[in-house]
C-alpha positions in Angstrom: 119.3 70.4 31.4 117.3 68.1 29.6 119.1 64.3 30.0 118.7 63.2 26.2 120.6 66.8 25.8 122.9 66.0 28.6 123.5 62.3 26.7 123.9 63.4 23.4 126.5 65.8 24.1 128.3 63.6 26.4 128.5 61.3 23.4 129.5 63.7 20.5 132.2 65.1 23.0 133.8 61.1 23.3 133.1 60.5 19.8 135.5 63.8 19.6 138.1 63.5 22.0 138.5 59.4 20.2 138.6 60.6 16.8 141.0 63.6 17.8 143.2 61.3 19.6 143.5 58.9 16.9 144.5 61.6 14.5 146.9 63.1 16.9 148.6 59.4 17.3 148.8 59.2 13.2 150.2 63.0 12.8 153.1 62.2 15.2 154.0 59.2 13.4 153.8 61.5 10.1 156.4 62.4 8.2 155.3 65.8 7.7 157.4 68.8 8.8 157.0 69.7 12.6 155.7 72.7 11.6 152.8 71.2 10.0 152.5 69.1 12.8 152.1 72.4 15.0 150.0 74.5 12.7 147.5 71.6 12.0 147.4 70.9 15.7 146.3 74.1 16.1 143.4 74.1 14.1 142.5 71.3 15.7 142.5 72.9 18.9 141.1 76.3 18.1 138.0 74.3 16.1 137.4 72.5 18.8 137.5 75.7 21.2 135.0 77.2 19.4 132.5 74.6 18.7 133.0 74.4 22.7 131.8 77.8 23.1 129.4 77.8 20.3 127.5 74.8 22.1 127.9 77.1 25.8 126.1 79.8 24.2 123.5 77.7 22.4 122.7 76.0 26.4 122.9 79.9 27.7 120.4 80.3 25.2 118.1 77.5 25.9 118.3 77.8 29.7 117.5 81.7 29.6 114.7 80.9 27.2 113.4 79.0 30.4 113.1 81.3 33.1 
């Protein structure tokens, strides 16, 4: 895999993971419903599952474009 590839992603996934954990650390201190709290953790999760696979695919794509 290319390295500036390799780096950018590296970076968009911390940039991620910060910017989820900060939300996560103001939506428990919410005072919204728990089940809000559950549903929009959710989305979180399931958006970030398939941007995850989305990018796995797009790699799959590039690397059998390769050979």
């Amino acid at each position: 895999m290319n390295k500036l590839l390799f780096s950018g992603l590296a970076l968009l996934g911390v940039g991620t993971m910060i910017l989820a954990s900060y939300g996560i650390y103001h939506l428990a201190g919410s005072d919204l419903p728990p089940i809000v709290k559950i549903a929009l953790v959710l989305i979180v999760i399931g958006l970030g599952l398939a941007f995850i696979y989305v990018i796995r695919d797009r790699l799959r794509a590039i690397k059998e474009e390769r050979i």
